[in-house]
N, C-alpha and C positions, 0 to 999 in steps of 0.2 A: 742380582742375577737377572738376565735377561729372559724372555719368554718370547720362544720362536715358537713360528705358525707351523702349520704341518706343509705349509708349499715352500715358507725360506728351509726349513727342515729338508725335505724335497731336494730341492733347488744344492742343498750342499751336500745331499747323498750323493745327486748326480755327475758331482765334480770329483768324486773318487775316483780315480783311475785303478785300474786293476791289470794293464800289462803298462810297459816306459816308464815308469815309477823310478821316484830319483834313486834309491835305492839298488834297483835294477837297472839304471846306468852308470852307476857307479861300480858293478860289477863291471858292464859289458866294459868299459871304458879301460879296468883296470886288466883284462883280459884281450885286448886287442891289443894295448901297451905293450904286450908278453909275446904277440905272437901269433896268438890266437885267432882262430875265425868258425864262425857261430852259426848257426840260425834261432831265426825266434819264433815262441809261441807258434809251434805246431801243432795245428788244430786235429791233426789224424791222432795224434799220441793220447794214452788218460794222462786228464789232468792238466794239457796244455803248457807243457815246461815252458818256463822262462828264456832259456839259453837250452839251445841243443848241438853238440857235437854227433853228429849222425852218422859217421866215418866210424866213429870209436863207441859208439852205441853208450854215450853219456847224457846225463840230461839235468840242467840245475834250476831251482826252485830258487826265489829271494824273497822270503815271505814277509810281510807285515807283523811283528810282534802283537799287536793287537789282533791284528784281522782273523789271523790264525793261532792265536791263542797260546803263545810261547810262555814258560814259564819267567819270564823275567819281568819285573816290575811291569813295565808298561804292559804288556799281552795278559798281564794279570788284574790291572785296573777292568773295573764294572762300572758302565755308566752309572749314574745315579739317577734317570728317567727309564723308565722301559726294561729293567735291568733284565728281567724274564725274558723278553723278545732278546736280547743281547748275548744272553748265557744259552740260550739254543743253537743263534745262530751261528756262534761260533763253535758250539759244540758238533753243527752241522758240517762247519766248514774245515773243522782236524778230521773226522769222518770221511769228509769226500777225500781233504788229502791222501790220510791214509790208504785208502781205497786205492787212488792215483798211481802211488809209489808202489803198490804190492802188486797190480798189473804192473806196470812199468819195470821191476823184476823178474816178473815170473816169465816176461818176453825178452828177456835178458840183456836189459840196459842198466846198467851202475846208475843210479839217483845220489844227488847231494843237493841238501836243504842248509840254505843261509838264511839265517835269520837278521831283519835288521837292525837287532840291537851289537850284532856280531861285527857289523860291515867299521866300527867304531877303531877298531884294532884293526891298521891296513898290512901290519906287516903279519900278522898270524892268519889273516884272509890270504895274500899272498901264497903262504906256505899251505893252507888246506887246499887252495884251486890249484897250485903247480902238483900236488900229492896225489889230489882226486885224479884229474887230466893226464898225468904220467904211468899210473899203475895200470895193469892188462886185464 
């Protein structure tokens, strides 16, 4: 096991991106394919959605299984250094989502949250964004 410094630590926290995440092109990609056309990360909305249909007052979220703390294998791994700092922060970070999506309702825009361990099955992705995107 290696032992990183708190600057190469650093140095690979800062290389996380948090919007264009292949994940999140791999939506957008599979949604222009269809027809679609988007804006992103709108910084006026909570929560700063990923994909926004602003016509149809939609707004989609492509979260990181880890980042935000999904129930499925990986979003459920705990580092084994820091684990305290790790289990806050992401406690912090369903929190704010949370938060995000109940403004973003209550001002009457439909939300849908993909997760990335979801994005693995393209044809049942297909069928929640044509579902989401169709209903009024």
């Amino acid at each position: 096991m290696t032992v990183e410094t708190v600057e190469s630590r650093s140095a690979t926290m800062r290389a996380v991106r948090s919007a264009n995440t292949s994940p999140e092109l791999r939506v957008r990609r599979l949604l222009y394919s269809l027809g679609y056309r988007y804006r992103l990360h709108i910084k006026g909305l909570p929560g700063t959605p990923d994909i926004v249909f602003a016509s149809r007052k939609k707004a989609v979220f492509v979260n990181g299984c880890f980042w935000h703390g999904h129930t499925c294998a990986r979003g459920g791994r705990v580092p084994k250094t820091n684990s305290d700092y790790w289990i806050s922060k992401v406690a912090r970070n369903r929190a704010r989502d949370m938060s995000a999506r109940r403004r973003l309702k209550a001002s009457g825009w439909n939300v849908l949250v993909l997760w990335e361990c979801e994005l693995r099955d393209e044809a049942r992705l297909l069928k929640r964004l044509i579902g989401f995107l169709s209903q009024s």
